[in-house]
MARSE-885527 format. One record per atom (N, C-alpha, C): residue number from 1; residue in three letters; chain; atom name; y, x negated, z. Coordinates in steps of 0.001 Angstrom, whole numbers. Example, Ala and Ser with C-alpha at 12.3 -4.5 7.8 and 13.67 -1.06 7.14 Angstrom:
2
i | aa | ch | at | c2 | c1 | c3
1 | ALA | A | N | -5690 | -13190 | 7800 .
1 | ALA | A | CA | -4500 | -12300 | 7800 .
1 | ALA | A | C | -3300 | -13200 | 7800 .
2 | SER | A | N | -2250 | -12850 | 7080 .
2 | SER | A | CA | -1060 | -13670 | 7140 .
2 | SER | A | C | 30 | -12900 | 7870 .
END
This chain:
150
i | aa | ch | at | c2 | c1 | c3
1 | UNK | A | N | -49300 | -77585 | 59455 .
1 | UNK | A | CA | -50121 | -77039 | 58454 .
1 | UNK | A | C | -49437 | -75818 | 57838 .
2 | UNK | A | N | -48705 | -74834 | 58574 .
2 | UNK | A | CA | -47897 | -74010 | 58171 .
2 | UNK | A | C | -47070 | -74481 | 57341 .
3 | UNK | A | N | -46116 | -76071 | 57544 .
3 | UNK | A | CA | -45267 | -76178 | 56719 .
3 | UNK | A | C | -45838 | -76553 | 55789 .
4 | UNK | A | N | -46731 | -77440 | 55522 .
4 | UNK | A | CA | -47920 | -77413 | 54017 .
4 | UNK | A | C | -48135 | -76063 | 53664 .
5 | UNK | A | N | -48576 | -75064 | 53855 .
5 | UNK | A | CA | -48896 | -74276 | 52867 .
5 | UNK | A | C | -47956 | -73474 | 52067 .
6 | UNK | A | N | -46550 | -73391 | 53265 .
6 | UNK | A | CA | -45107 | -73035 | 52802 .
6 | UNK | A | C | -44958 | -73705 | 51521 .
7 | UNK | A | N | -45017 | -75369 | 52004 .
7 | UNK | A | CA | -44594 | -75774 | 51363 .
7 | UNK | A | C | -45080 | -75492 | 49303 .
8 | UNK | A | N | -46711 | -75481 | 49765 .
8 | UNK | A | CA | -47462 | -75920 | 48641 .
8 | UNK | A | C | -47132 | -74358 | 47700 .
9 | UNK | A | N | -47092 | -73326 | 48540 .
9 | UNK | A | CA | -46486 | -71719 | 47882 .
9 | UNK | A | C | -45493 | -71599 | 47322 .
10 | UNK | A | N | -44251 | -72196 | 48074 .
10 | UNK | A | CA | -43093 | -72908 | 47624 .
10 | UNK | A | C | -42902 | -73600 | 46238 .
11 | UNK | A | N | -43379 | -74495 | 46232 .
11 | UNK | A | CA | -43997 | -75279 | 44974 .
11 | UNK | A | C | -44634 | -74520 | 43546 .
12 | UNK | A | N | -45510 | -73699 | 44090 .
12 | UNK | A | CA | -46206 | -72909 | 43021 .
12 | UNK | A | C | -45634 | -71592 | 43003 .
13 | UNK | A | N | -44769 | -71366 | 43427 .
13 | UNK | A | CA | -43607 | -69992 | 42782 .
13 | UNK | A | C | -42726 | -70790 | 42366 .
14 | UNK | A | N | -42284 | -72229 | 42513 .
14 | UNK | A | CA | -41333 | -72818 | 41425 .
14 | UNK | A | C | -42119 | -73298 | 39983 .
15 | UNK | A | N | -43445 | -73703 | 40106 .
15 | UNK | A | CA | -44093 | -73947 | 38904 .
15 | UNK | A | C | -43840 | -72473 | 37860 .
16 | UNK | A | N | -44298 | -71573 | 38803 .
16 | UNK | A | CA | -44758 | -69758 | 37944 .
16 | UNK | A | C | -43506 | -69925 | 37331 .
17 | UNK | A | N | -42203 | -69594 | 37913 .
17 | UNK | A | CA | -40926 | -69835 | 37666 .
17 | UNK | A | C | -40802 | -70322 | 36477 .
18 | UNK | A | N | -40741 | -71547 | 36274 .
18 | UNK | A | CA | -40580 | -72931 | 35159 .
18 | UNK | A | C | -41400 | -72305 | 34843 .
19 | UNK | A | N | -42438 | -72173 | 34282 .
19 | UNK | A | CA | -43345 | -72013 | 33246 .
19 | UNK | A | C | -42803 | -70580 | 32416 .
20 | UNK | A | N | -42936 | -69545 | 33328 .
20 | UNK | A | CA | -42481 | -68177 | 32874 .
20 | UNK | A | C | -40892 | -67758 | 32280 .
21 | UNK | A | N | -39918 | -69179 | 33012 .
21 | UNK | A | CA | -38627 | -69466 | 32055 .
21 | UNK | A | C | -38686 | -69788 | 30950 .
22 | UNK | A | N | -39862 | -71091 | 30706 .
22 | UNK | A | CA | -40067 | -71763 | 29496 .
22 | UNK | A | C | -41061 | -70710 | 28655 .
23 | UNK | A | N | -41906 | -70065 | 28850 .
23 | UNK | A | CA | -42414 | -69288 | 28083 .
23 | UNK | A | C | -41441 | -68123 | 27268 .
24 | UNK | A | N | -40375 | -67426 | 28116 .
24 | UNK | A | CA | -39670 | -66559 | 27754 .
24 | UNK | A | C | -38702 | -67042 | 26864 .
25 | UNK | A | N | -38098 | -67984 | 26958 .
25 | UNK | A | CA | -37294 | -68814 | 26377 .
25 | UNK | A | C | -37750 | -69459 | 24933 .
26 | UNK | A | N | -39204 | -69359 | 25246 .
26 | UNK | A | CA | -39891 | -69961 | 23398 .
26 | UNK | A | C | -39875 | -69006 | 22675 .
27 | UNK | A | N | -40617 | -67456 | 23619 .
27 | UNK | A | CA | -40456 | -65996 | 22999 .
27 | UNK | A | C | -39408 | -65898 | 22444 .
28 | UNK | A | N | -38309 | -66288 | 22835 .
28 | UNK | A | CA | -37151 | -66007 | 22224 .
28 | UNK | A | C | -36847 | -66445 | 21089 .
29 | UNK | A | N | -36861 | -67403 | 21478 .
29 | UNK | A | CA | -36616 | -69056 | 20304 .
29 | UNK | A | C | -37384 | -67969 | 19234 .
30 | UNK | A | N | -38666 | -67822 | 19123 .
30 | UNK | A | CA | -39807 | -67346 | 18001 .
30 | UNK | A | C | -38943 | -66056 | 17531 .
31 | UNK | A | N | -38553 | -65016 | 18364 .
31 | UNK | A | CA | -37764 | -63896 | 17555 .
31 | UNK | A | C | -36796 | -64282 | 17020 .
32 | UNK | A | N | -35752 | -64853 | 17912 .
32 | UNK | A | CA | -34861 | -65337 | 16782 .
32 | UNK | A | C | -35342 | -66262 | 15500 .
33 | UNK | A | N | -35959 | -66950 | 15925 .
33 | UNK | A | CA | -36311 | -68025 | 14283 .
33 | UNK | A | C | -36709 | -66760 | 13524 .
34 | UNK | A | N | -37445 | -65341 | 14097 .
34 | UNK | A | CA | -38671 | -63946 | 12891 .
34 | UNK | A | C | -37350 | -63566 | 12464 .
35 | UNK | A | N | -36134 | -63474 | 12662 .
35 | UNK | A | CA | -35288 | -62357 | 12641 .
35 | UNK | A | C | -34189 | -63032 | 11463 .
36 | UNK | A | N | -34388 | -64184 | 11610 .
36 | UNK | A | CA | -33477 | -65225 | 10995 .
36 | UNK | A | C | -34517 | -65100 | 9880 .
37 | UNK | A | N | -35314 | -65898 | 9993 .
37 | UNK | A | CA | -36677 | -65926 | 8628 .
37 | UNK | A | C | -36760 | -64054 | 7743 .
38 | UNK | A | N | -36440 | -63409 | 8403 .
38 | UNK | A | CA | -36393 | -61605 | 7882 .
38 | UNK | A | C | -35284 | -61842 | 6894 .
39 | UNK | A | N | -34182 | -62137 | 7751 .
39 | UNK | A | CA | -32900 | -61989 | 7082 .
39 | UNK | A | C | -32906 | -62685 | 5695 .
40 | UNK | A | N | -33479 | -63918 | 6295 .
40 | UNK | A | CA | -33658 | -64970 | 4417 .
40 | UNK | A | C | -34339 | -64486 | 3328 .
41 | UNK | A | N | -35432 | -63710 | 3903 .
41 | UNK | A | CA | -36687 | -62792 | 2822 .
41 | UNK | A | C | -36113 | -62050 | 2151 .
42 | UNK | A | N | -34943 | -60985 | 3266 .
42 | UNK | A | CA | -34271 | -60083 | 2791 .
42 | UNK | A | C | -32826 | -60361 | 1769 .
43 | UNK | A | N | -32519 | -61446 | 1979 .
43 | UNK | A | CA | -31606 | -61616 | 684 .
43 | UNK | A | C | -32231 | -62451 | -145 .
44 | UNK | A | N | -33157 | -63119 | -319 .
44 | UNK | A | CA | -34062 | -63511 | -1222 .
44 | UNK | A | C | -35017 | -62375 | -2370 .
45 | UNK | A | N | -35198 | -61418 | -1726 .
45 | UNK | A | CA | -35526 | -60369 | -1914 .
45 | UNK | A | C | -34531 | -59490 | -2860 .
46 | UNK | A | N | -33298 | -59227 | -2262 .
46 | UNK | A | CA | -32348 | -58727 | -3137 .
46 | UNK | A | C | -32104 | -59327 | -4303 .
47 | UNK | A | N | -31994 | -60553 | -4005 .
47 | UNK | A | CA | -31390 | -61476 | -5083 .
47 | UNK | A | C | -32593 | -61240 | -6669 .
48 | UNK | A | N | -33694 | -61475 | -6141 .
48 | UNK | A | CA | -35028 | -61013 | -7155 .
48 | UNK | A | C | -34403 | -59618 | -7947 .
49 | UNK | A | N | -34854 | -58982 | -6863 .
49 | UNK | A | CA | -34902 | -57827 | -7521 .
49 | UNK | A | C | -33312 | -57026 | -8304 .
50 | UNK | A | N | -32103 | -57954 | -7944 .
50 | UNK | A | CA | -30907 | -57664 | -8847 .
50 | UNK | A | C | -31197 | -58332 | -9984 .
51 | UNK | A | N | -32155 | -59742 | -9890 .
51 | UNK | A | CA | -31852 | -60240 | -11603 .
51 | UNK | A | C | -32847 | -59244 | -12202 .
52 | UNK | A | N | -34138 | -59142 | -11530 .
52 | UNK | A | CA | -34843 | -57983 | -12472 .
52 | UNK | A | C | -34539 | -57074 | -12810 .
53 | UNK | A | N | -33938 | -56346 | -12190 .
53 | UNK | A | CA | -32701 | -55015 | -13236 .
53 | UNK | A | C | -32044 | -55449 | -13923 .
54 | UNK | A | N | -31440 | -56741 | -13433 .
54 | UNK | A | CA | -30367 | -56749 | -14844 .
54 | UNK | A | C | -31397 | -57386 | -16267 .
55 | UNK | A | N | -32461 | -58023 | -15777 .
55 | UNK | A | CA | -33722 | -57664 | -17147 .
55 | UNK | A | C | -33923 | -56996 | -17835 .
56 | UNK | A | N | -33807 | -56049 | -17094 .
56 | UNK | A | CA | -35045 | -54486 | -17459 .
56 | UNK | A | C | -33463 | -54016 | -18450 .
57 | UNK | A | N | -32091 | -53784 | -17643 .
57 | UNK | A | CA | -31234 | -53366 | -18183 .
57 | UNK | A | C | -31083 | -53943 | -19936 .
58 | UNK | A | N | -30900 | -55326 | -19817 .
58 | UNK | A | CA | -30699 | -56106 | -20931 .
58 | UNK | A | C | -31921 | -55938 | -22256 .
59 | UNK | A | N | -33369 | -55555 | -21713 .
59 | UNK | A | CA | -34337 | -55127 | -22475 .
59 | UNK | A | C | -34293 | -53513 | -23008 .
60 | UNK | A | N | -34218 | -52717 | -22235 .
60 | UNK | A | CA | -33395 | -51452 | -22075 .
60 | UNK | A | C | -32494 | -51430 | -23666 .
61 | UNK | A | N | -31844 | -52089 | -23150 .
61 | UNK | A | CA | -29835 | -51740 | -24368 .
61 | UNK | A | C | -30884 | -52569 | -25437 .
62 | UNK | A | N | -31426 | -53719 | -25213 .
62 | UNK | A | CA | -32390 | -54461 | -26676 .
62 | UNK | A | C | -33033 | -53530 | -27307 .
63 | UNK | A | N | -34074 | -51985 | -26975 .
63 | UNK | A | CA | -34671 | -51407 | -26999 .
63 | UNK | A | C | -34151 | -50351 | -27718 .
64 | UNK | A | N | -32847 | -49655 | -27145 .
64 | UNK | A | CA | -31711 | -49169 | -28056 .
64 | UNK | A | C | -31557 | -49143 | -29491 .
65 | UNK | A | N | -31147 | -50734 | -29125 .
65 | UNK | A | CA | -30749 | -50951 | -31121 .
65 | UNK | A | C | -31779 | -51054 | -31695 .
66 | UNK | A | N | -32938 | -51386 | -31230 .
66 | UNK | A | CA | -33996 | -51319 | -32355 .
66 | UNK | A | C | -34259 | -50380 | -32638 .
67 | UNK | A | N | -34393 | -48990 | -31683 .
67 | UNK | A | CA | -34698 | -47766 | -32119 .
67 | UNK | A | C | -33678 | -47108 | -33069 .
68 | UNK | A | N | -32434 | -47525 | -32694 .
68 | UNK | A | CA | -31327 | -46549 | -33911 .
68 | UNK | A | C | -31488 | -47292 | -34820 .
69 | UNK | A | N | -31979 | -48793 | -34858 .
69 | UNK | A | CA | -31919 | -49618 | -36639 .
69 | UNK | A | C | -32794 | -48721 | -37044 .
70 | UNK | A | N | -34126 | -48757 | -36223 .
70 | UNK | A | CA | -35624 | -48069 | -37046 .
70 | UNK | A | C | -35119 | -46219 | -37694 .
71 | UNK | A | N | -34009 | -46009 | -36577 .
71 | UNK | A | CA | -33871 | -44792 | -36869 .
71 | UNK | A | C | -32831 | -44463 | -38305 .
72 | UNK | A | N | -32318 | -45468 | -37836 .
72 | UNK | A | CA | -31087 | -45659 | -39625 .
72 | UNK | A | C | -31817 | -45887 | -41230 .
73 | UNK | A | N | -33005 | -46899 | -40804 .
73 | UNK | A | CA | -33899 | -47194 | -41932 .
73 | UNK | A | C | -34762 | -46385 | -42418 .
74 | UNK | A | N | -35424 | -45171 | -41303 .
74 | UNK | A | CA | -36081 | -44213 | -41656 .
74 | UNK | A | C | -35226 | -43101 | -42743 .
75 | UNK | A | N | -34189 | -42762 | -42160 .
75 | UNK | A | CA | -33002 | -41968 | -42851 .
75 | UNK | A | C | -32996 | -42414 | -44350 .
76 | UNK | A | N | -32550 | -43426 | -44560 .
76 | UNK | A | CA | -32576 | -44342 | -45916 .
76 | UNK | A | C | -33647 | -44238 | -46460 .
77 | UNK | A | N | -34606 | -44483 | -46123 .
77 | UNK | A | CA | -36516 | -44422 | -46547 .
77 | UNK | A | C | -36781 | -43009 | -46624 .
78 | UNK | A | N | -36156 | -42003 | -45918 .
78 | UNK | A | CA | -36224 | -40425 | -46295 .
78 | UNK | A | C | -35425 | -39858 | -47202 .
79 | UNK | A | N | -34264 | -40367 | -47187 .
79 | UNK | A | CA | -33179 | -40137 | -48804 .
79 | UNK | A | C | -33991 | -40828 | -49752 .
80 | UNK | A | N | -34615 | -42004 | -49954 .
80 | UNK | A | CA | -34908 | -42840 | -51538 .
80 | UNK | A | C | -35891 | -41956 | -51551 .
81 | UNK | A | N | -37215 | -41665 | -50442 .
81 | UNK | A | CA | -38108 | -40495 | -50924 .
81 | UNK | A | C | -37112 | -39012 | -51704 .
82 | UNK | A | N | -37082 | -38649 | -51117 .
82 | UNK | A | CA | -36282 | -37468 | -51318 .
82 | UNK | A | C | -35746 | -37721 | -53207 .
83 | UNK | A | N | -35064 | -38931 | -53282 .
83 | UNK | A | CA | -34506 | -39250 | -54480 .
83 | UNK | A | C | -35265 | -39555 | -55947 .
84 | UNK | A | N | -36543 | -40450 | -55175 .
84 | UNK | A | CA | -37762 | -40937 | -56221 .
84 | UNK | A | C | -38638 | -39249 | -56685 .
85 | UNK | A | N | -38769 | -38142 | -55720 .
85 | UNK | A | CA | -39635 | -37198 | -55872 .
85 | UNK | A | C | -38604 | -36604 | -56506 .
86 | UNK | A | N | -37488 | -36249 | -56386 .
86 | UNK | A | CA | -36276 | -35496 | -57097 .
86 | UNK | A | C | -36297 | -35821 | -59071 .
87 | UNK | A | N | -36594 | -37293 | -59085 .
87 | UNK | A | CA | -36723 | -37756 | -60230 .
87 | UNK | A | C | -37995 | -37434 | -60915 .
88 | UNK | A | N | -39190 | -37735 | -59755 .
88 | UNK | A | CA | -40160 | -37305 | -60790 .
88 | UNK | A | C | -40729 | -36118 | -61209 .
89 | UNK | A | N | -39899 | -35261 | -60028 .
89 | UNK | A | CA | -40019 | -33394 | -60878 .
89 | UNK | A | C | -39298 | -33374 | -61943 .
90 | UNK | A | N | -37565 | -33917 | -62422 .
90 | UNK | A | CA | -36510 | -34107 | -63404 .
90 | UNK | A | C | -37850 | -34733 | -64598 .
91 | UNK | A | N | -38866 | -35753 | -64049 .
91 | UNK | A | CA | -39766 | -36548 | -65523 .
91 | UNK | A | C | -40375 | -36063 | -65825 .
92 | UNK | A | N | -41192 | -35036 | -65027 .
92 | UNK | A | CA | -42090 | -33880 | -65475 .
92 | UNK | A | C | -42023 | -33206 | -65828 .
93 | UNK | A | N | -40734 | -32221 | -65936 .
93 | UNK | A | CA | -40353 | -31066 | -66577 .
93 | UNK | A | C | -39803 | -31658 | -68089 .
94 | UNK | A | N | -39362 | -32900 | -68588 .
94 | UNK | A | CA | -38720 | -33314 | -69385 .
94 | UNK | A | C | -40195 | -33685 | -69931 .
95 | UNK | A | N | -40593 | -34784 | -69676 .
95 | UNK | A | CA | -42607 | -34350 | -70177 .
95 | UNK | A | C | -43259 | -33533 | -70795 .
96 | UNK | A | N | -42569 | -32737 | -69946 .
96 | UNK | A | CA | -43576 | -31019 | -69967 .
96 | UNK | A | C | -42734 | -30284 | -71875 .
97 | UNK | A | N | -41320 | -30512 | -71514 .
97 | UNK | A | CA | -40943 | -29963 | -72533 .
97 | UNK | A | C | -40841 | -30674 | -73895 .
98 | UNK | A | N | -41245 | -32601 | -73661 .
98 | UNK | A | CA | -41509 | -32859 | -74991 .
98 | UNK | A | C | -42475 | -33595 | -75351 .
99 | UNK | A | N | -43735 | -32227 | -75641 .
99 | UNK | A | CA | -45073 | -32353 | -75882 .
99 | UNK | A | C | -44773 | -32899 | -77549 .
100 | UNK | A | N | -45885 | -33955 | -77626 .
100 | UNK | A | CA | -45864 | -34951 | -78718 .
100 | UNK | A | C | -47292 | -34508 | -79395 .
101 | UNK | A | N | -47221 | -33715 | -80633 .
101 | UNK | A | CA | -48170 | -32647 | -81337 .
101 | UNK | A | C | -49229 | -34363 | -81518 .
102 | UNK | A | N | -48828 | -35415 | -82006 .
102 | UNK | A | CA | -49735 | -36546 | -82031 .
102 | UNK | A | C | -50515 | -36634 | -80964 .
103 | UNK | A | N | -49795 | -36997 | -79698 .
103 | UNK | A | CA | -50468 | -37214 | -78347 .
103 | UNK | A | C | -51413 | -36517 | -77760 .
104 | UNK | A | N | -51027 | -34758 | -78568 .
104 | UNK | A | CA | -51857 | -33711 | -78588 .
104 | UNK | A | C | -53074 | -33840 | -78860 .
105 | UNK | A | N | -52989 | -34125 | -79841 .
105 | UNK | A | CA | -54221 | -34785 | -81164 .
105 | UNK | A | C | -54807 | -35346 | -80378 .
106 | UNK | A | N | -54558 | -36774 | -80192 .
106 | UNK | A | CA | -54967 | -37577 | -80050 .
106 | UNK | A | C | -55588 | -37313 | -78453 .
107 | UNK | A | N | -55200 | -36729 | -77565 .
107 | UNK | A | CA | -56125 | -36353 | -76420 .
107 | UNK | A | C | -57370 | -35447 | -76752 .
108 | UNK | A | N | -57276 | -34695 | -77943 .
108 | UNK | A | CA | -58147 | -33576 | -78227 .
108 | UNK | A | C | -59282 | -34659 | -78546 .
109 | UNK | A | N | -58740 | -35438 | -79929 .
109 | UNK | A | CA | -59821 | -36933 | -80254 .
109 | UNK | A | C | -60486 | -36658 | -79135 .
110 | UNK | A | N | -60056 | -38090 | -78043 .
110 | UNK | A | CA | -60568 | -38306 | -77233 .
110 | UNK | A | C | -61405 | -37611 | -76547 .
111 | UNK | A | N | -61067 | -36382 | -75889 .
111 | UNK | A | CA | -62302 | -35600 | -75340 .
111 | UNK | A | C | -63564 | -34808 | -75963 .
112 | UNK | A | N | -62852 | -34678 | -77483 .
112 | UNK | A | CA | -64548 | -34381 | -78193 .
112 | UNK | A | C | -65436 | -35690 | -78029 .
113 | UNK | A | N | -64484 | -36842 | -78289 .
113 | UNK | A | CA | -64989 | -38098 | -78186 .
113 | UNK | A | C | -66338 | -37715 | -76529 .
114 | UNK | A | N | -65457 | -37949 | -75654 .
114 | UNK | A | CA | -66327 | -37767 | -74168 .
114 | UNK | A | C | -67140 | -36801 | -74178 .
115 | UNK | A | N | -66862 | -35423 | -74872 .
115 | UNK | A | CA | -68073 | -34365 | -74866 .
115 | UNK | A | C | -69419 | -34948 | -75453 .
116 | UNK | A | N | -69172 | -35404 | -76287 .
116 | UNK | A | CA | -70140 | -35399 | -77261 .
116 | UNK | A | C | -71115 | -36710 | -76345 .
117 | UNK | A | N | -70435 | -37775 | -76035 .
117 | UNK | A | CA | -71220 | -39062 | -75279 .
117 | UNK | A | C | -71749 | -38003 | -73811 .
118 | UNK | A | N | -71445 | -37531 | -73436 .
118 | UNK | A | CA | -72070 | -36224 | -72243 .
118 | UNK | A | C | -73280 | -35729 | -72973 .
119 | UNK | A | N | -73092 | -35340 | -73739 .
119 | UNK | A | CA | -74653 | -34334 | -74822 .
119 | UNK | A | C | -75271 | -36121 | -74786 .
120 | UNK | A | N | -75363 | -37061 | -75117 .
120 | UNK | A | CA | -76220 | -38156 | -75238 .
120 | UNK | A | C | -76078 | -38251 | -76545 .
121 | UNK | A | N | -75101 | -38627 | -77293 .
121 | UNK | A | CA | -74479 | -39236 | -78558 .
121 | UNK | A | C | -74792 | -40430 | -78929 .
122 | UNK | A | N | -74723 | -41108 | -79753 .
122 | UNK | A | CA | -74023 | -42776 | -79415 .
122 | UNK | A | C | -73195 | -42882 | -80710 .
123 | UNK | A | N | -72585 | -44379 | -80160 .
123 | UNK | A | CA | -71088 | -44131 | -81058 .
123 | UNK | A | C | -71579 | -44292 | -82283 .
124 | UNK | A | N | -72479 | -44087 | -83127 .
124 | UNK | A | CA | -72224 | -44239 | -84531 .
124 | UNK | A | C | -72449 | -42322 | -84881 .
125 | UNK | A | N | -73012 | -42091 | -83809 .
125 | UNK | A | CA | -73245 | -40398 | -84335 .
125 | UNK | A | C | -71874 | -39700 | -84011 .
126 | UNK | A | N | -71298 | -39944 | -82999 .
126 | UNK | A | CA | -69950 | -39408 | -82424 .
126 | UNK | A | C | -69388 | -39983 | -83434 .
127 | UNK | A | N | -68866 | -41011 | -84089 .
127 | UNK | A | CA | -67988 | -41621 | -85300 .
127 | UNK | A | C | -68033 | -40526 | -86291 .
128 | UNK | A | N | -69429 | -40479 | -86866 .
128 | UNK | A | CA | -70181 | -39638 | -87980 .
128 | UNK | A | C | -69515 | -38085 | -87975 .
129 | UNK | A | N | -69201 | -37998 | -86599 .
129 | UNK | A | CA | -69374 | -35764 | -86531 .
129 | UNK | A | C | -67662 | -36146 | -86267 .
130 | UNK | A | N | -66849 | -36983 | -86131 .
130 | UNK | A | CA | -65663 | -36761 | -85711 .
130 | UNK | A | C | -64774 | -37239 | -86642 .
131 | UNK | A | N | -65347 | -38050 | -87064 .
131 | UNK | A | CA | -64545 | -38850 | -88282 .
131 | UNK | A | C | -63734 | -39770 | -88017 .
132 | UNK | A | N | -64064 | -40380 | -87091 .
132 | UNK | A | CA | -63224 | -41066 | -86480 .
132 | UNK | A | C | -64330 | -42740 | -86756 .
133 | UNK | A | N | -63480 | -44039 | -86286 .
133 | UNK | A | CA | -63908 | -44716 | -86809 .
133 | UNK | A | C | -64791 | -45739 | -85776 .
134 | UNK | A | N | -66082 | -46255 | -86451 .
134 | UNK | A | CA | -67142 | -46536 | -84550 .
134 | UNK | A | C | -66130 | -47361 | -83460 .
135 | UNK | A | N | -65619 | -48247 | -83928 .
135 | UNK | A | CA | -65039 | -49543 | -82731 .
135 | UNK | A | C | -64106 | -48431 | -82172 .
136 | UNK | A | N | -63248 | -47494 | -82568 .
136 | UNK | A | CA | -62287 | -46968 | -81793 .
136 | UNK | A | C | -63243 | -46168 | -81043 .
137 | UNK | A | N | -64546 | -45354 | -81337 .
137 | UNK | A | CA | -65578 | -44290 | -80533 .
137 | UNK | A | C | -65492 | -45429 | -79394 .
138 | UNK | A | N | -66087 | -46712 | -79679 .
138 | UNK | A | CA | -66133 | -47502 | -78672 .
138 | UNK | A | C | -65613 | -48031 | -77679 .
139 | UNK | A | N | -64436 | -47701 | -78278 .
139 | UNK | A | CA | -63206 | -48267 | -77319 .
139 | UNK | A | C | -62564 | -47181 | -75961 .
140 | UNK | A | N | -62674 | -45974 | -77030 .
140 | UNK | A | CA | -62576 | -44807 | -75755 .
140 | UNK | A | C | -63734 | -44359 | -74390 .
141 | UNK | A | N | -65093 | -44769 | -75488 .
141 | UNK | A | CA | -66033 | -44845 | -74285 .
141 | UNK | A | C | -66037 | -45438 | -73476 .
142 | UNK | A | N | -65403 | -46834 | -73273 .
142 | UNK | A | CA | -65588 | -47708 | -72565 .
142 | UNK | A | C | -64348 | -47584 | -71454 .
143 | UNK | A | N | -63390 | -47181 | -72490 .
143 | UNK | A | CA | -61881 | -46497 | -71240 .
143 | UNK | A | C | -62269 | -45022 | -70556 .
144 | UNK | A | N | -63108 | -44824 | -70763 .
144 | UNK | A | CA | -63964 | -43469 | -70262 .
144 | UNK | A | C | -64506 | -43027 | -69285 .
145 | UNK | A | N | -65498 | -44349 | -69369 .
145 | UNK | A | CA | -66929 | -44757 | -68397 .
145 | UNK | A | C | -67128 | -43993 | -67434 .
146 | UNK | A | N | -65792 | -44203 | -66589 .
146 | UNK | A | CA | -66404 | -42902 | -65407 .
146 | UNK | A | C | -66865 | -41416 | -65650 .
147 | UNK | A | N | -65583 | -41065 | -67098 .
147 | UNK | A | CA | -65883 | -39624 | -67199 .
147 | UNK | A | C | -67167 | -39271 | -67908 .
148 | UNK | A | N | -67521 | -40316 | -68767 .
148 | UNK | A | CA | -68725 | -39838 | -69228 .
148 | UNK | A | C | -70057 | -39764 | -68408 .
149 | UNK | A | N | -69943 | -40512 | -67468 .
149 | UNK | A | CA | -71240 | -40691 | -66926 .
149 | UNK | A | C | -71332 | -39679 | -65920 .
150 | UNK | A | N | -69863 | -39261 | -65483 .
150 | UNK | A | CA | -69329 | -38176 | -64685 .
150 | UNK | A | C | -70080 | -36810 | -64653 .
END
C-alpha cells in the first residue's frame, strides 16, 4: 500500500510537472507571438505615419505656391488700383479745369427745373416761368424722380 501511494504521488508530481511545462511553454509561445505581433504594429505604424508626413509635407509646399500666387496677384491688383485712382484724380482735375459754360447752363436749367417741381409746379407751369420747352420739363423730371420727390 505504501508502494501505491508512492506510487500514485509519483504519478501526480509527474502530471503537475507536464502540465506546468506545458502551461509555461504556451506562456511563452503567447509572449513571443505579443512581442512579434508589437513589432508588426510597430513598423506598420511607422510606415503610416511616414506616408502621412510626406502628405502633410506635399500639401504644406502646395499651400506655399498658392499663397505667393495670391500674394503676386494681390501686388498687381494693388498697382492697377493704385494706377486706375492715379488716373481718375489726372480726370478730375482736367474736368475741373475744363468747365463747359453750356454744361454750366444747362445744369443751372435743370435744377431750377427740380426746384420749382419741389414748390409743386407741373410741367406746363415750370415750361411757362423757365422758358424752356414742356416735353424737355418732362424729360428732366422724369430723369429726376428721386430728387424731386427727395
Amino acid at each position: 500500500m505504501v508502494y501505491l501511494s508512492f506510487f500514485m504521488s509519483f504519478f501526480a508530481l509527474l502530471a503537475v510537472a507536464y502540465f506546468y511545462w506545458k502551461f509555461r511553454r504556451r506562456q511563452q509561445l503567447s509572449t513571443d507571438q505579443l512581442s512579434s505581433r508589437i513589432s508588426s504594429l510597430l513598423a506598420e505604424f511607422n510606415s503610416v505615419s511616414a506616408t502621412n508626413v510626406d502628405l502633410l509635407d506635399d500639401r504644406i509646399n502646395e499651400l506655399r505656391r498658392v499663397v505667393e500666387l495670391a500674394d503676386l496677384k494681390a501686388k498687381k491688383l494693388n498697382r492697377l488700383v493704385d494706377s486706375v485712382e492715379g488716373t481718375t484724380k489726372s480726370l478730375s482735375k482736367f474736368r475741373a479745369a475744363s468747365v463747359n459754360p453750356a454744361e454750366e447752363a444747362s445744369k443751372s436749367r435743370r435744377e431750377k427745373v427740380i426746384e420749382l417741381a419741389r414748390q409743386g409746379c407741373g410741367a406746363q407751369e415750370i415750361a411757362r416761368r423757365t422758358g424752356i420747352r414742356k416735353g424737355e420739363v418732362s424729360v428732366i423730371l422724369r430723369l429726376n424722380r428721386s430728387r424731386v420727390s427727395g
